[in-house]
C-alpha positions as CSV (number, residue, x, y, z in Angstrom):
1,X,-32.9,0.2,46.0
2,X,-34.8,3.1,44.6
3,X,-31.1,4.9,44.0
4,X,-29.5,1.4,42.9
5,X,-32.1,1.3,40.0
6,X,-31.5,4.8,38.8
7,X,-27.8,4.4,39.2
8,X,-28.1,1.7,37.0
9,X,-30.0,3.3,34.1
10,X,-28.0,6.5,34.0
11,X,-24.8,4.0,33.8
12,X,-26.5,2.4,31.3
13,X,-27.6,5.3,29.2
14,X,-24.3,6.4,29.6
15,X,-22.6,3.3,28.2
16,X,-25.1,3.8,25.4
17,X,-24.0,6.9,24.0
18,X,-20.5,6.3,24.9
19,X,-21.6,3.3,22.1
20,X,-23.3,5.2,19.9
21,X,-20.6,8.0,19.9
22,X,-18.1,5.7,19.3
23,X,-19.9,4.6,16.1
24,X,-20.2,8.1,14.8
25,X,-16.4,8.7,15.5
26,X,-14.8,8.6,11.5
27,X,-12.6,6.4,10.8
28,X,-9.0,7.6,9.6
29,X,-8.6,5.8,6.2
30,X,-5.1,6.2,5.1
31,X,-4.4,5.5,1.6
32,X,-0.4,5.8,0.0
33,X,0.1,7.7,-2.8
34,X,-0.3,5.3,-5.6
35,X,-1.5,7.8,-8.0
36,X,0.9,11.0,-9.6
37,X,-0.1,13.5,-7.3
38,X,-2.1,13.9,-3.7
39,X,-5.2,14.9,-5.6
40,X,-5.7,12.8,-8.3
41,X,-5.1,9.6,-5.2
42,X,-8.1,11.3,-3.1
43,X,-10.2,11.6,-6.5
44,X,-9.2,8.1,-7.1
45,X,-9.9,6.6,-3.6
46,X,-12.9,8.8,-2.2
47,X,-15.0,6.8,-3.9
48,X,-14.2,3.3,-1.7
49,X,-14.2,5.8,1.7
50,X,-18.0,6.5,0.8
51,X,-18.3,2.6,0.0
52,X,-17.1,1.5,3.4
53,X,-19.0,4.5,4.7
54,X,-22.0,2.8,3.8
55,X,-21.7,-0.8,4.3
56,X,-20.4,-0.1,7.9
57,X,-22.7,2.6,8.5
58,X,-19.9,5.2,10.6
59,X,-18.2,8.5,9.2
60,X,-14.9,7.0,7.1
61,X,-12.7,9.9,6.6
62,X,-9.4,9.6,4.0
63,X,-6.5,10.7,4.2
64,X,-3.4,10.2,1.8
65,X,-0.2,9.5,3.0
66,X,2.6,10.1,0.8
67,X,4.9,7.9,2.1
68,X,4.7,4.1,3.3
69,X,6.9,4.4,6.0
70,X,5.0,7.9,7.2
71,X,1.6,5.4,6.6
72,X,3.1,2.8,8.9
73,X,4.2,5.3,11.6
74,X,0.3,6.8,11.6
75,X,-1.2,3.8,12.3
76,X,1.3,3.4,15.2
77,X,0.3,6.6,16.6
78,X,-3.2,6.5,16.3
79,X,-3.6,8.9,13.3
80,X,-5.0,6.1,11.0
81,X,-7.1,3.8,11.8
82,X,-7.3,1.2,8.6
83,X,-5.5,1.8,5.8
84,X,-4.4,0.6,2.2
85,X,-1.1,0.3,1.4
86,X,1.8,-1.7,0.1
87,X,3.1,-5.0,1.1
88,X,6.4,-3.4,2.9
89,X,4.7,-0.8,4.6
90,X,2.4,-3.4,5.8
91,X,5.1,-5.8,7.3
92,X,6.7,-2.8,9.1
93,X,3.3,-1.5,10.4
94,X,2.7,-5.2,11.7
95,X,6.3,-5.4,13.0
96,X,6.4,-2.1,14.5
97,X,2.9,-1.3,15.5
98,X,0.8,-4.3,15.6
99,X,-1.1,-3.7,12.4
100,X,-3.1,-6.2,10.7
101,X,-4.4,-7.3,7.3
102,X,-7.8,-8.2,6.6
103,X,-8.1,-8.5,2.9
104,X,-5.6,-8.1,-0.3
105,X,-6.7,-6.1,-3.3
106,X,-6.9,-7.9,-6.3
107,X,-5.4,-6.7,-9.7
108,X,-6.8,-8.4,-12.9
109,X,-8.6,-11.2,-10.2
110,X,-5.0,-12.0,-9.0
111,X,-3.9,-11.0,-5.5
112,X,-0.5,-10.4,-6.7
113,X,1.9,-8.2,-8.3
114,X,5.8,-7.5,-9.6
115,X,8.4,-5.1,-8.7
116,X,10.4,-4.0,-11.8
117,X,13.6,-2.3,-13.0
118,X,12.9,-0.1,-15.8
119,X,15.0,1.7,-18.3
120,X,15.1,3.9,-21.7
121,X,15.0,1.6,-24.4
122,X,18.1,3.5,-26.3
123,X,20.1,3.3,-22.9
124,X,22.0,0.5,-24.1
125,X,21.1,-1.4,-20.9
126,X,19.6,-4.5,-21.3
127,X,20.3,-6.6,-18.0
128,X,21.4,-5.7,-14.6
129,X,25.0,-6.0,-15.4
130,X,24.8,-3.3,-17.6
131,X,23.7,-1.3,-14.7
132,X,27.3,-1.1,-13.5
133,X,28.6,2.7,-13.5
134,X,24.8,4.0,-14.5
135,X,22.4,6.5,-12.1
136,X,19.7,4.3,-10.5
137,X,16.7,5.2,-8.7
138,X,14.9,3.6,-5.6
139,X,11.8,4.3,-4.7
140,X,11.1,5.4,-0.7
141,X,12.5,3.4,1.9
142,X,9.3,1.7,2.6
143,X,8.1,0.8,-0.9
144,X,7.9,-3.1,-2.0
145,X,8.9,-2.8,-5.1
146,X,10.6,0.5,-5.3
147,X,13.3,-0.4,-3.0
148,X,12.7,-4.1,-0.9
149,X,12.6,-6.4,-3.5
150,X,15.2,-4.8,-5.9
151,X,17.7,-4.0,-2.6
152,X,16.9,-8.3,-2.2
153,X,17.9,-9.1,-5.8
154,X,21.1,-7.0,-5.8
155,X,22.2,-8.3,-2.5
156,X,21.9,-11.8,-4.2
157,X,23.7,-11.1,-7.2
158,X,26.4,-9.0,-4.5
159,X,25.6,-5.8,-5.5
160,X,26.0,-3.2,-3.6
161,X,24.4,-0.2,-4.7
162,X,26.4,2.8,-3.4
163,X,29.4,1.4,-5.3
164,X,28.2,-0.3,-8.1
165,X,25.9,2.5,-9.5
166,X,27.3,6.2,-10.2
167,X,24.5,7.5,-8.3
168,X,21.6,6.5,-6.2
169,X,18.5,8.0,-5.7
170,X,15.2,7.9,-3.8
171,X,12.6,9.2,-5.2
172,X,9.0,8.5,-5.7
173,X,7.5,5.7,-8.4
174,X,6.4,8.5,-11.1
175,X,9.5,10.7,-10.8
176,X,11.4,7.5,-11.8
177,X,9.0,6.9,-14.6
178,X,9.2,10.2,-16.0
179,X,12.9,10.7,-15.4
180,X,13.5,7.1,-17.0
181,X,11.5,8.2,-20.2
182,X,13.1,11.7,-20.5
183,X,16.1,10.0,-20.6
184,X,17.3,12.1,-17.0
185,X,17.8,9.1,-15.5
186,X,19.8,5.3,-16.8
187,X,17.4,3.2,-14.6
188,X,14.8,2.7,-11.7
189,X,13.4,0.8,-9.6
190,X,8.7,0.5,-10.1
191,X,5.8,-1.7,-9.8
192,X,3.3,-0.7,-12.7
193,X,3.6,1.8,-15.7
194,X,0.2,1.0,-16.7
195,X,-1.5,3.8,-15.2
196,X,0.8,6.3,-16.5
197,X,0.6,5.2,-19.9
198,X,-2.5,5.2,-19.7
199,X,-3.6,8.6,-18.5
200,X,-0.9,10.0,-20.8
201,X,1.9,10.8,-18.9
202,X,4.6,8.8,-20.3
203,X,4.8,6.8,-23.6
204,X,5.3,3.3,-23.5
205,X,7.8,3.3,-25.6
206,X,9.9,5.1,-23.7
207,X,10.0,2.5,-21.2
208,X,11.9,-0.9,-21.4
209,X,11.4,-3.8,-18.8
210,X,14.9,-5.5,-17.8
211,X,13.9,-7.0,-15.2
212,X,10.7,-8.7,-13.3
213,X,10.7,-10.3,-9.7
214,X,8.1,-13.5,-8.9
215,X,5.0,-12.7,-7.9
216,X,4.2,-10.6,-5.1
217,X,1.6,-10.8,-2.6
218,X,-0.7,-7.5,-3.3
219,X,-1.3,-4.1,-1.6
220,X,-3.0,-5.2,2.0
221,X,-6.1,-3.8,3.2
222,X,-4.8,-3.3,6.9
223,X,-6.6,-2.2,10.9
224,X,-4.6,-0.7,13.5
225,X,-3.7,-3.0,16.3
226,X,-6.2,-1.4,18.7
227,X,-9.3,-1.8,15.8
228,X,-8.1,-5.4,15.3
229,X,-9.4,-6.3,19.0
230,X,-12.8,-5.5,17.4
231,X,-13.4,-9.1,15.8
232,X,-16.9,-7.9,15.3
233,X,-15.7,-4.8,13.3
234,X,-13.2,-6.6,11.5
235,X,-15.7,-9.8,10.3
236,X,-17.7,-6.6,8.7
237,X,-14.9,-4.9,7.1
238,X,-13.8,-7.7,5.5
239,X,-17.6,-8.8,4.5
240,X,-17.7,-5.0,2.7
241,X,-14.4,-5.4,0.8
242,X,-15.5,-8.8,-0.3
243,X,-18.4,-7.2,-2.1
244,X,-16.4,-4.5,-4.0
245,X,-15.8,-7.0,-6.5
246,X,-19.5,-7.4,-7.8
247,X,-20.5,-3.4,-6.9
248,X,-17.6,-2.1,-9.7
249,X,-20.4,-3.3,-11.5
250,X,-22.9,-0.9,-11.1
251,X,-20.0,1.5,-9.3
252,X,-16.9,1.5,-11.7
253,X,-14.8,3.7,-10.1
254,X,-14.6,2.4,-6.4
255,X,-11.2,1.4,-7.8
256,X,-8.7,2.3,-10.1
257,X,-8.4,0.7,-13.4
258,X,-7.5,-3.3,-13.7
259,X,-8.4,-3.7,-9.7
260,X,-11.1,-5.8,-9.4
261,X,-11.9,-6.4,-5.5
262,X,-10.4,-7.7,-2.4
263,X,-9.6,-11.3,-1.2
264,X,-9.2,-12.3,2.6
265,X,-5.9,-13.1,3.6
266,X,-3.7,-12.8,6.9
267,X,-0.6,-11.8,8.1
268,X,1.0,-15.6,6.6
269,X,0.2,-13.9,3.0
270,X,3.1,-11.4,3.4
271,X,5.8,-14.0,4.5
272,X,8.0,-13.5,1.4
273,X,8.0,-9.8,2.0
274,X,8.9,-10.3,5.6
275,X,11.4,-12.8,4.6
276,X,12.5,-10.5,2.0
277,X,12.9,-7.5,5.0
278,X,15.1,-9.8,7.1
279,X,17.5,-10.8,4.7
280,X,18.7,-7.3,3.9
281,X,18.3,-6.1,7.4
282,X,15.2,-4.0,6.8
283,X,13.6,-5.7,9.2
284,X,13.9,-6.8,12.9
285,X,13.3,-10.0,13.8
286,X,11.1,-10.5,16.8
């Protein structure tokens, strides 16, 4: 008995610190590149990593990715272990991987968004007709807005890109801003301009709206399928990103300019995304 007791205690100060190890383990945070360069997103997003540091009391380490599809694949493979990214990215990572949303950020209190075409304003293109014959610009293959939602509204209309434009492109969202406004490029495919008017980088009126999808569920605060088992983990995770919104009071920059906090939501959120993906044949149904 004497041996069955201390077999017992060194198990369980073994399970212990296999516990407490596992709590000091960081967590990957990936984050896509939503900001003009791979520096100026860390700047931008370090500040939420030390949040979430905090509120869940473990090592939260980030990581920009500076693709969506290259996000997705990392939180198949283990490399990331929660992430933010964009609706697309999300629905493959679910599809693919097994990834799950926990919260939605919000932009202006809204937990939504629009994909955009964008051109010069002396182009002479003032609807997607005029497109015909003109350079045009996607964003990666695993962008919402970039490339889903506007490869869904020219499939409707029956356009096919490759042979309706001169040229086709993909390239990332502030290449086709800048291009668009230096008059390199006739057209492209975005999801905000704000932030680069804003810090300067292009002039607004160099940039003309011609075209604005319906709302779009917003950038999804996502767990890898093996974290997601952790219903424990998860319930505080989405408890710290639902108090973002009142500490941008005292801590403005734990996002970027116009977001304002995160919303719960599940994977039923992103249905016209994933109806979006199986229509053009993005996406595999399962």
């Amino acid at each position: 008995m004497q041996l069955d007791r201390r077999t017992f205690a060194l198990l369980a100060v073994l399970t212990l610190a296999g516990v407490a190890q596992a709590q000091q383990t960081p967590l990957q945070f990936g984050v896509g590149l939503f900001q003009p360069d791979k520096e100026k997103n860390d700047a931008t997003y370090q500040p939420l990593a030390d949040y979430l540091a905090r509120q869940l009391q473990r090592p939260v380490q980030l990581r920009t990715v500076d693709s969506w599809e290259g996000l997705a694949k990392s939180l198949a493979n283990g490399e990331t272990d929660m992430a933010l990214m964009g609706p697309w990215g999300y629905v493959l990572a679910n599809n693919e991987a097994g990834a799950e949303v926990v919260s939605t950020i919000l932009y202006g209190g809204k937990p939504e968004y629009y994909a955009i075409i964008v051109t010069h304003p002396n182009s002479g293109i003032h609807t997607l007709a005029d497109l015909k014959g003109k350079t045009f610009a996607f964003g990666d293959k695993g962008s919402t807005s970039g490339y889903l939602i506007p490869s869904h509204r020219f499939m409707t209309l029956g356009i096919h890109p490759d042979r309706y434009f001169s040229k086709v492109l993909y390239t990332k969202h502030q290449a086709i801003e800048t291009q668009v406004t230096q008059g390199v490029l006739d057209a492209g495919a975005d999801y905000n301009r704000n932030a680069m008017i804003e810090q300067g980088l292009i002039k607004a009126e160099q940039s003309k709206i011609i075209w604005q999808s319906a709302p779009l569920p917003n950038d999804a605060f996502v767990v890898s399928k093996a974290l997601a088992t952790d219903k424990a983990f998860v319930a505080r995770l989405q408890t710290a990103l639902a108090g973002v919104g009142a500490a941008l009071a005292s801590q403005p920059k734990l996002l970027p300019a116009h977001y304002t906090g995160f919303v719960t939501r599940d994977n039923t959120f992103y249905k016209p995304i994933r109806d979006a993906g199986l229509a053009t044949g993005n996406l595999r149904a399962k």
